[in-house]
TIMI-2910 file (N, C-alpha, C, CB; in pm, 1 decimal, decimal comma, always signed):
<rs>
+----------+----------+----------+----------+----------+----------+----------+----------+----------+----------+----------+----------+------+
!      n_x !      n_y !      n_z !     ca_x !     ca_y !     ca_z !      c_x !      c_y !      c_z !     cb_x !     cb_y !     cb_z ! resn !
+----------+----------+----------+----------+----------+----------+----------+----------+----------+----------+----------+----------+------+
!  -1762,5 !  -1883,2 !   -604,6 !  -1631,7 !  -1847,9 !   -553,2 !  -1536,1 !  -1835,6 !   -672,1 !  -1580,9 !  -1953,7 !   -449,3 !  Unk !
!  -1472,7 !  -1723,0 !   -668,4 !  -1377,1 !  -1723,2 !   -756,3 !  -1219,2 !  -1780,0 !   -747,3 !  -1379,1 !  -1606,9 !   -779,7 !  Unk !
!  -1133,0 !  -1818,9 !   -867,9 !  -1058,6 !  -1883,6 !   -845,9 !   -902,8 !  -1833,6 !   -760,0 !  -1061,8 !  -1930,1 !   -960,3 !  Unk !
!   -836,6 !  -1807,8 !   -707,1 !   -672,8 !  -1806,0 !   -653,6 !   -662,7 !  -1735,5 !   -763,6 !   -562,1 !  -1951,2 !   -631,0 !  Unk !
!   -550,0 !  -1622,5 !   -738,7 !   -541,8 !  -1534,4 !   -828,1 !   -346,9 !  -1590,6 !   -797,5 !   -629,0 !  -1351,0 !   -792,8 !  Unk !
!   -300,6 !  -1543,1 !   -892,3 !   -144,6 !  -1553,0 !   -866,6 !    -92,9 !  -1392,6 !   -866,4 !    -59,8 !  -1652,9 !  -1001,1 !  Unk !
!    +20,4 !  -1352,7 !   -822,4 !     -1,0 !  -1205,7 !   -772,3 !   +149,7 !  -1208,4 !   -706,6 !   -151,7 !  -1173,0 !   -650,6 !  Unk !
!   +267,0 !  -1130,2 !   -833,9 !   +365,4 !  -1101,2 !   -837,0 !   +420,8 !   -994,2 !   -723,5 !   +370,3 !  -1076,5 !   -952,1 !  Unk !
!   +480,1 !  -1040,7 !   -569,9 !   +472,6 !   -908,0 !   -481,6 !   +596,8 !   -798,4 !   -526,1 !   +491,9 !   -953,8 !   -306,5 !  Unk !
!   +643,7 !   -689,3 !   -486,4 !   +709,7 !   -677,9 !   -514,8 !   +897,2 !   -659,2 !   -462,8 !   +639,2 !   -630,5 !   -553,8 !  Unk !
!   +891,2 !   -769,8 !   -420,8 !   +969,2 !   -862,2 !   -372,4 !  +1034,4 !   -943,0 !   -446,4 !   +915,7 !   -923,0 !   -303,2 !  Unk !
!   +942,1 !   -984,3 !   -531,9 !   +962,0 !  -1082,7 !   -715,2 !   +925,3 !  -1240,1 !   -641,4 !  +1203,6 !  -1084,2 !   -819,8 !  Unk !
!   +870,8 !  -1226,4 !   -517,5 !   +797,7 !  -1364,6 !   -463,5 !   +662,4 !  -1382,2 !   -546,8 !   +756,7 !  -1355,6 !   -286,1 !  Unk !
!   +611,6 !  -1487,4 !   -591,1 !   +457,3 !  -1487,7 !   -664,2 !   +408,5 !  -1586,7 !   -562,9 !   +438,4 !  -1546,3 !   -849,3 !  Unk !
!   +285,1 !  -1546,8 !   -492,6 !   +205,8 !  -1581,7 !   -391,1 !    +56,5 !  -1621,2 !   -473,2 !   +201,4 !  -1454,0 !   -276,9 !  Unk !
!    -56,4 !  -1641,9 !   -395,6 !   -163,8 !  -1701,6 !   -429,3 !   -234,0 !  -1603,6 !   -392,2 !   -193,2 !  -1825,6 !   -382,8 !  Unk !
!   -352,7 !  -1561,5 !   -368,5 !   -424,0 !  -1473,2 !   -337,0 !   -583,7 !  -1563,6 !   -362,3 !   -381,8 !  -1334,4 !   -425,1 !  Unk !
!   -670,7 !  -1551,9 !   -224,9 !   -781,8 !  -1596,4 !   -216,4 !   -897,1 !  -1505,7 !   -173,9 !   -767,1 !  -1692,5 !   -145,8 !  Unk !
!   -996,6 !  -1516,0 !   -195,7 !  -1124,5 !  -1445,6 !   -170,2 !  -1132,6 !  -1429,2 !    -56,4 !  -1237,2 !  -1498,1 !   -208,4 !  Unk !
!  -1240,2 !  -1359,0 !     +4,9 !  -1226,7 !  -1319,9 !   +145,5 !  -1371,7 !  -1464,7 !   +206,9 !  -1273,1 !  -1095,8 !   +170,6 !  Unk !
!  -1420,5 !  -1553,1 !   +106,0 !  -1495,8 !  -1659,4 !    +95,5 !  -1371,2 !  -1752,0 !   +136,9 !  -1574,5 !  -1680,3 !    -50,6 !  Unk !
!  -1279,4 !  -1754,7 !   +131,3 !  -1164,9 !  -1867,7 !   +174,3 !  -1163,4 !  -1898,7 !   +293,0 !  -1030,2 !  -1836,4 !   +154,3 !  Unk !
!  -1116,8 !  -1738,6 !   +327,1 !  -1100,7 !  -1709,0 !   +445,0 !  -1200,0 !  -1692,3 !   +568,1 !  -1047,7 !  -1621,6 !   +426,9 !  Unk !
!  -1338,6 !  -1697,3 !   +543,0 !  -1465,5 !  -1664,2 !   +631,7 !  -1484,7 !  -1853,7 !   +622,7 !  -1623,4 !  -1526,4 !   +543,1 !  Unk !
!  -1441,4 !  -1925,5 !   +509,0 !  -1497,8 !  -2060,3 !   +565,6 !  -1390,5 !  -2108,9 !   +598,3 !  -1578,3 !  -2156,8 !   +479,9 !  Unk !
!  -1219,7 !  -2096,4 !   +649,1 !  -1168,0 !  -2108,0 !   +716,0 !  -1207,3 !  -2116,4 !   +911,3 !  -1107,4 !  -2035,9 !   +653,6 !  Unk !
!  -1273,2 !  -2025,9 !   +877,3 !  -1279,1 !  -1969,4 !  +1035,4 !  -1490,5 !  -2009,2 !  +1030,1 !  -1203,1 !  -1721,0 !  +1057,0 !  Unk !
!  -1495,5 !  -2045,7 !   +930,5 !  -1647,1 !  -2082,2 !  +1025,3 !  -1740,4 !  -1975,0 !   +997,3 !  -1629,4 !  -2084,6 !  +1208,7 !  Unk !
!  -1708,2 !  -1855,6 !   +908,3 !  -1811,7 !  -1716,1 !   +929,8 !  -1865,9 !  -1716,9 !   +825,0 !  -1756,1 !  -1566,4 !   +954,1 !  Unk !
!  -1919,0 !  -1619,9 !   +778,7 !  -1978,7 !  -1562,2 !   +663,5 !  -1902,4 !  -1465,6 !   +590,1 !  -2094,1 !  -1504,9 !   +696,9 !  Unk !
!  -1860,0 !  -1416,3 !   +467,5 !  -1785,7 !  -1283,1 !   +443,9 !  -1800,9 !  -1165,5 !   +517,2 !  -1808,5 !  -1241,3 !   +328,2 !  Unk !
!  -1926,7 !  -1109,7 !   +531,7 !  -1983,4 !  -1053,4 !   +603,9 !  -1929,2 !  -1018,3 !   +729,8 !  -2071,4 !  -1104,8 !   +606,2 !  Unk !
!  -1916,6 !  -1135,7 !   +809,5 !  -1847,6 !  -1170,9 !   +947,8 !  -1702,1 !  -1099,4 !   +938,0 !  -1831,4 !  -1350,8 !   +972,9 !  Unk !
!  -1611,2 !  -1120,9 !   +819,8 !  -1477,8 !  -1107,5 !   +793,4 !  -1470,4 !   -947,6 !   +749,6 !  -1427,2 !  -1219,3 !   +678,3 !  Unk !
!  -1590,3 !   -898,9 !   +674,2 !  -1592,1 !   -762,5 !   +668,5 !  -1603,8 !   -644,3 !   +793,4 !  -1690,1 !   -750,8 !   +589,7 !  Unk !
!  -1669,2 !   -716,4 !   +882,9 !  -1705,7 !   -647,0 !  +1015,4 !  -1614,1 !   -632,7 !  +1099,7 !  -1798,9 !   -704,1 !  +1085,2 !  Unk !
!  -1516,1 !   -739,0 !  +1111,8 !  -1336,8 !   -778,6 !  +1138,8 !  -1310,7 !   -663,2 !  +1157,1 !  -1226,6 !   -848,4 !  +1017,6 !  Unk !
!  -1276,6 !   -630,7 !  +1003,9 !  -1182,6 !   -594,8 !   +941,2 !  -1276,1 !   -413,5 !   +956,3 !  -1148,1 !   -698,3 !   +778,5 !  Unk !
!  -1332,3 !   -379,4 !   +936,4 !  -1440,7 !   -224,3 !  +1004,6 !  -1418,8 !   -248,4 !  +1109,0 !  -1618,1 !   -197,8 !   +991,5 !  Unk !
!  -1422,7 !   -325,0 !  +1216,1 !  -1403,2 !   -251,4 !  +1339,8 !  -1251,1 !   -256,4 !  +1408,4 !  -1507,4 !   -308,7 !  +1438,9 !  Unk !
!  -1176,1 !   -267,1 !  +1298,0 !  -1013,8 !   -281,9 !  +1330,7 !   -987,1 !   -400,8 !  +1403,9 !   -952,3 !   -161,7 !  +1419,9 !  Unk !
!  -1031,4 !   -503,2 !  +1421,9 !  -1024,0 !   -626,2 !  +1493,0 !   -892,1 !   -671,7 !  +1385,8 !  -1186,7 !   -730,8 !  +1498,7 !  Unk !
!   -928,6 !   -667,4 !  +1241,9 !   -861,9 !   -760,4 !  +1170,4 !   -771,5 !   -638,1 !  +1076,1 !   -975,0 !   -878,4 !  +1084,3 !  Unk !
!   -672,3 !   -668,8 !  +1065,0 !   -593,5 !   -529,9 !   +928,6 !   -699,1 !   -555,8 !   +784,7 !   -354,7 !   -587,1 !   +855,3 !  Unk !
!   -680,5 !   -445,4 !   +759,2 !   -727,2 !   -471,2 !   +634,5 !   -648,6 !   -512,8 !   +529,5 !   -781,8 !   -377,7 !   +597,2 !  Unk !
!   -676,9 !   -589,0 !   +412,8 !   -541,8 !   -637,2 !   +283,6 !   -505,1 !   -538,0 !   +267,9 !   -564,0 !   -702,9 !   +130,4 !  Unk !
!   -377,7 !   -558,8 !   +209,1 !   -394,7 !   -461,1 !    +89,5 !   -411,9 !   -505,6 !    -12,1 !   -306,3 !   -383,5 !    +62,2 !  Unk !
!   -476,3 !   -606,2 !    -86,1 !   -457,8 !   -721,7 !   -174,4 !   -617,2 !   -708,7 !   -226,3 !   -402,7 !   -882,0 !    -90,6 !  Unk !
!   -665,2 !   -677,9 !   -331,2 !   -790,1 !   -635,7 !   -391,4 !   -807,8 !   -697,5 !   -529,3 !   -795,9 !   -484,2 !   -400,3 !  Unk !
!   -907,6 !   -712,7 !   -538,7 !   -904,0 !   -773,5 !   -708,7 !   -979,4 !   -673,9 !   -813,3 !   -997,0 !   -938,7 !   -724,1 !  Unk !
!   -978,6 !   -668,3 !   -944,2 !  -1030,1 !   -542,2 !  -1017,4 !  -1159,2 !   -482,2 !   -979,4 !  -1043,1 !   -569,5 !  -1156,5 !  Unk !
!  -1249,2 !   -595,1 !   -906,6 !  -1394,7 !   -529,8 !   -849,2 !  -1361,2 !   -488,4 !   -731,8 !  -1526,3 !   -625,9 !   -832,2 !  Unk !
!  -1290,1 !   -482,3 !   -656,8 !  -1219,1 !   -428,5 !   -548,4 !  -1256,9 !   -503,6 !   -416,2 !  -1247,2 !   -278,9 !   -539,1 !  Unk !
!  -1322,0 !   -630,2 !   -399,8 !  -1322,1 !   -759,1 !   -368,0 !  -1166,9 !   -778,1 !   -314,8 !  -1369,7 !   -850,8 !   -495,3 !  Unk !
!  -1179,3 !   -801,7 !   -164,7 !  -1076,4 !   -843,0 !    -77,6 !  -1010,9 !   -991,7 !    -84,2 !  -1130,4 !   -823,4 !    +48,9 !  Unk !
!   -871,6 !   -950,3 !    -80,1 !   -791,1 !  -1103,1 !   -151,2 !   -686,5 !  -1130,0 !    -24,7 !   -678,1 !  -1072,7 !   -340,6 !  Unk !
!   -633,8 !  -1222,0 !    -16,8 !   -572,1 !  -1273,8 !   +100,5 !   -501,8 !  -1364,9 !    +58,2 !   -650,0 !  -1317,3 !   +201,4 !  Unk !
!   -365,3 !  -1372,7 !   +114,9 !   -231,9 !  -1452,9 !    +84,5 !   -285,6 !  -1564,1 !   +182,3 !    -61,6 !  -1371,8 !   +126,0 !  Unk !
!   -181,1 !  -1737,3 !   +190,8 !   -230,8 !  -1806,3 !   +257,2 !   -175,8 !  -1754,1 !   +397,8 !   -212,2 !  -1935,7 !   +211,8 !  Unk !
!    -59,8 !  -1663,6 !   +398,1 !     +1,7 !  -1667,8 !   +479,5 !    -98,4 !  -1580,7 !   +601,0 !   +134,9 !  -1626,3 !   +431,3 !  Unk !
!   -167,1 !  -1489,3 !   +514,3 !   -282,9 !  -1417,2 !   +600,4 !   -403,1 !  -1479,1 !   +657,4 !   -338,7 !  -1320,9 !   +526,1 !  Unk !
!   -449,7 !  -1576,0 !   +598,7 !   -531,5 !  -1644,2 !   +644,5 !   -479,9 !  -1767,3 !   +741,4 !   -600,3 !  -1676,3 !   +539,0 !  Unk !
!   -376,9 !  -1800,1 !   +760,9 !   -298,8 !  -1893,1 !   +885,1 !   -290,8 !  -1817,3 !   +976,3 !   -154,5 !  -1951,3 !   +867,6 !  Unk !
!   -273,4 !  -1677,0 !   +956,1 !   -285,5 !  -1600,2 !  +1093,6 !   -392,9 !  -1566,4 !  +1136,5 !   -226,3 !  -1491,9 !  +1102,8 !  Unk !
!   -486,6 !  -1552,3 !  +1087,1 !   -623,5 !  -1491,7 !  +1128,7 !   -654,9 !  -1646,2 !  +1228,6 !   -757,1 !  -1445,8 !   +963,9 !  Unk !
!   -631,7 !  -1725,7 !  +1123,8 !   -714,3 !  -1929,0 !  +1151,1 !   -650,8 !  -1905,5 !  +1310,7 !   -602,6 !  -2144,2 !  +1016,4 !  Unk !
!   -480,5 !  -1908,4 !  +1328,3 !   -405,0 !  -1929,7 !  +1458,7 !   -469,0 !  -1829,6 !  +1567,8 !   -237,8 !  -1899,2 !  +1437,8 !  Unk !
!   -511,2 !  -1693,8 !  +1500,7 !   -493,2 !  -1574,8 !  +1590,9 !   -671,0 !  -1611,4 !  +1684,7 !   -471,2 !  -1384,2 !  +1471,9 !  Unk !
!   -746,7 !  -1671,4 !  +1599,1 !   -884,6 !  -1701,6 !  +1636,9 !   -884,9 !  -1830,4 !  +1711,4 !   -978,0 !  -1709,0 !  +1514,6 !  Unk !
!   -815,4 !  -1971,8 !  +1664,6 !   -797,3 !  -2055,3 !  +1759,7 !   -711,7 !  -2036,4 !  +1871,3 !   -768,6 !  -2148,6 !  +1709,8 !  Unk !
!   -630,6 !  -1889,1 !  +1916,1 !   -567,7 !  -1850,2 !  +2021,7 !   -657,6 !  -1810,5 !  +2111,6 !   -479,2 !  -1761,1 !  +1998,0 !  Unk !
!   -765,2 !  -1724,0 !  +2079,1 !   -858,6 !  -1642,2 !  +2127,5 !   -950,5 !  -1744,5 !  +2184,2 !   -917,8 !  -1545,3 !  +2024,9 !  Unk !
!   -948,0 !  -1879,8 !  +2109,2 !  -1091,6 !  -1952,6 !  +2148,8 !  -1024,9 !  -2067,2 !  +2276,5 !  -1181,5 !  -2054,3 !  +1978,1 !  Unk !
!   -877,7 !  -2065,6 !  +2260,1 !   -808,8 !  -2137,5 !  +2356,3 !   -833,8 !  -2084,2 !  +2532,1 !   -652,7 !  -2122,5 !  +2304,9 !  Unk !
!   -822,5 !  -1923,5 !  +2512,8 !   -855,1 !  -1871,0 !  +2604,9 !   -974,8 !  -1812,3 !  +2668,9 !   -797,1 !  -1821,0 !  +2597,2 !  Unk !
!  -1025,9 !  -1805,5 !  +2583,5 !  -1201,4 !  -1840,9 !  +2619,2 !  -1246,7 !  -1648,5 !  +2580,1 !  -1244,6 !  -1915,6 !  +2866,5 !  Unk !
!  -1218,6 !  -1650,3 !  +2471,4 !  -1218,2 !  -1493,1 !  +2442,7 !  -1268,7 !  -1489,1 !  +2312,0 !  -1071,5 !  -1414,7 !  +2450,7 !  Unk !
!  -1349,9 !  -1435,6 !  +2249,6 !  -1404,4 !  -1400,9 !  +2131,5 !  -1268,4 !  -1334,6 !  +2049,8 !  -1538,0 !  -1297,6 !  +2157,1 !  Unk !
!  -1271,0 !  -1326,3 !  +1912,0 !  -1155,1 !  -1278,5 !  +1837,3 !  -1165,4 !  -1102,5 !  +1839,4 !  -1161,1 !  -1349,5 !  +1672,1 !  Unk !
!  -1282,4 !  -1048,9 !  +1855,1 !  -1329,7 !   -951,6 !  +1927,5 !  -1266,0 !   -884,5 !  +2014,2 !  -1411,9 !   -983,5 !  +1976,5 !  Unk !
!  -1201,8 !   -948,3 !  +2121,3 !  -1143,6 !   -964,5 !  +2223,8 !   -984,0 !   -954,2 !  +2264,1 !  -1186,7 !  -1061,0 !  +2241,8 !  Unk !
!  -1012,2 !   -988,7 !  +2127,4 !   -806,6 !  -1037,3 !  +2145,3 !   -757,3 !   -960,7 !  +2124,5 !   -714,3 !  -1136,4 !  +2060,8 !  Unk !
!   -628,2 !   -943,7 !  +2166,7 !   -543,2 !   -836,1 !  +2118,0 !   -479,4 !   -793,1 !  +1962,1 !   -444,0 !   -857,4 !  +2193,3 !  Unk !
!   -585,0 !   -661,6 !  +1957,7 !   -564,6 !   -660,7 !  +1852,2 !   -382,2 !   -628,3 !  +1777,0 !   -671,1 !   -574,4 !  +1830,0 !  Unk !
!   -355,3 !   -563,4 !  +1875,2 !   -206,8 !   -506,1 !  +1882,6 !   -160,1 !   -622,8 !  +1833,2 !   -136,3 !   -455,3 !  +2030,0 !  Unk !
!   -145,4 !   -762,5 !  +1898,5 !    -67,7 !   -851,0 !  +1847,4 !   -114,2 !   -919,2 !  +1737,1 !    -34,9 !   -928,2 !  +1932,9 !  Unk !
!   -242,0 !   -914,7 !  +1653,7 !   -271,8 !   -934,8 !  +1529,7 !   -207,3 !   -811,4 !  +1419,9 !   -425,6 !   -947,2 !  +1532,5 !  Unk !
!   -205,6 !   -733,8 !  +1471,3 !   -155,4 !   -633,8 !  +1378,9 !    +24,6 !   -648,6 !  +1370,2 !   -211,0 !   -474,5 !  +1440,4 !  Unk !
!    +74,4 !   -653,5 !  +1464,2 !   +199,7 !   -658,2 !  +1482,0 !   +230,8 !   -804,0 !  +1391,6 !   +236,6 !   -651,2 !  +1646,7 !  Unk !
!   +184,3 !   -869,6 !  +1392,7 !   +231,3 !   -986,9 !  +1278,8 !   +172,1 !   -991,4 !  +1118,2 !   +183,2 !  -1134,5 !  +1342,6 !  Unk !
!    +95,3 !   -903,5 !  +1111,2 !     -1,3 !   -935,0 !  +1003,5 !   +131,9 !   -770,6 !   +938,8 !   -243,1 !   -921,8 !  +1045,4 !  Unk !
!   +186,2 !   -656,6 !   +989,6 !   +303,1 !   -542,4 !   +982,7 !   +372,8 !   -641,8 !   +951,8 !   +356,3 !   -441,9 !  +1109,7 !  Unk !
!   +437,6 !   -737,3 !  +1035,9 !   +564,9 !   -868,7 !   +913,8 !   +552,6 !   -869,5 !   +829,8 !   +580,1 !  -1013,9 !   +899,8 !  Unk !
!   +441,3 !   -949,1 !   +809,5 !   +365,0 !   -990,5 !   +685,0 !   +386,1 !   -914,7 !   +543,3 !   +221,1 !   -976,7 !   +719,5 !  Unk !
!   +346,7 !   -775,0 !   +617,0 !   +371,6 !   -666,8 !   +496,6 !   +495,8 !   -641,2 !   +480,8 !   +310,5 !   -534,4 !   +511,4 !  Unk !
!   +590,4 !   -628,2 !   +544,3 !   +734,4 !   -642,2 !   +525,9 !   +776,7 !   -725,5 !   +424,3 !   +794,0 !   -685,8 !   +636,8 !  Unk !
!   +786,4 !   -839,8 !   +506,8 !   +813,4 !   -953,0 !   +413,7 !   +777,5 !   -939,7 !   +236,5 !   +724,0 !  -1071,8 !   +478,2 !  Unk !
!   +690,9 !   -884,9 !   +277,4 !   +620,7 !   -922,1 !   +108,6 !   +662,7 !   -774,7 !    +27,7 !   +395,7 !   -948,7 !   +107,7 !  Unk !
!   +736,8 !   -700,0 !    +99,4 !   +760,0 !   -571,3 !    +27,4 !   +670,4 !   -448,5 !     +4,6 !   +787,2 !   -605,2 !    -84,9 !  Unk !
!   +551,4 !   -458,9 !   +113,3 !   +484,3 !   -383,4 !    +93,5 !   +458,7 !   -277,1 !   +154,6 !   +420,9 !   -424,9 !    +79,5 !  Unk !
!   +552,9 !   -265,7 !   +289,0 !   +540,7 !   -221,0 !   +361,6 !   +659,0 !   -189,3 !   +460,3 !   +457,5 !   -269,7 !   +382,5 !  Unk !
!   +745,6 !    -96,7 !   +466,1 !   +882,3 !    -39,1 !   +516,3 !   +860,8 !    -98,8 !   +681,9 !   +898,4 !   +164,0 !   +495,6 !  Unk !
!  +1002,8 !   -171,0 !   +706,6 !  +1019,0 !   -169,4 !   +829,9 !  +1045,0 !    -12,9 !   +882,4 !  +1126,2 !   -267,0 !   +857,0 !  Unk !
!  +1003,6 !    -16,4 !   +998,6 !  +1021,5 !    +64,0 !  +1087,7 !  +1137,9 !    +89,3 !  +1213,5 !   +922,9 !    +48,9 !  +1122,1 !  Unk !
!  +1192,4 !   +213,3 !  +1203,7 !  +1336,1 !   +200,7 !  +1268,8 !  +1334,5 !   +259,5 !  +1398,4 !  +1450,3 !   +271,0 !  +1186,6 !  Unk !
+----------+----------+----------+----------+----------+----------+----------+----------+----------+----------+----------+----------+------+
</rs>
């Protein structure tokens, strides 16, 4: 596993950035698992990449995926399942927030 990258947004916030290994043993999966997510539009994709082009993730992205999957498992629904609309619609903040991505008017 490689280490937290630090990663200036441009916002002038400096965030952490973790492997997509953070985030798959967050939630219990395999990378693999988190790649398939993220291909079948279940999950947004980063925009957050590292020079091998290896998927990176803020913590703030991986608290949502962790919440958005223990929501899904509350209701007896695979993450599969869930609405993806409302994973996307917060994970669109996300990108806001961090400057990466224009609100919409």
């Amino acid at each position: 596993m490689t280490r937290p990258i630090k990663y200036k947004l441009p916002t002038g916030e400096i965030v952490t950035l973790y492997t997509a290994g953070v985030l798959a043993k967050a939630l219990g999966k395999t990378t693999q698992a988190i790649q398939k997510l993220e291909w079948s539009n279940t999950l947004p994709k980063t925009p957050f990449k590292n020079k091998q082009g290896h998927r990176l993730y803020t913590q703030d992205q991986i608290d949502l995926v962790v919440r958005q999957v223990q929501n899904s498992n509350k209701v007896g629904a695979s993450l599969l399942k869930y609405p993806r609309e409302e994973i996307r619609r917060e994970h669109d903040a996300l990108l806001i927030k961090y400057g990466i991505k224009k609100k919409e008017t």
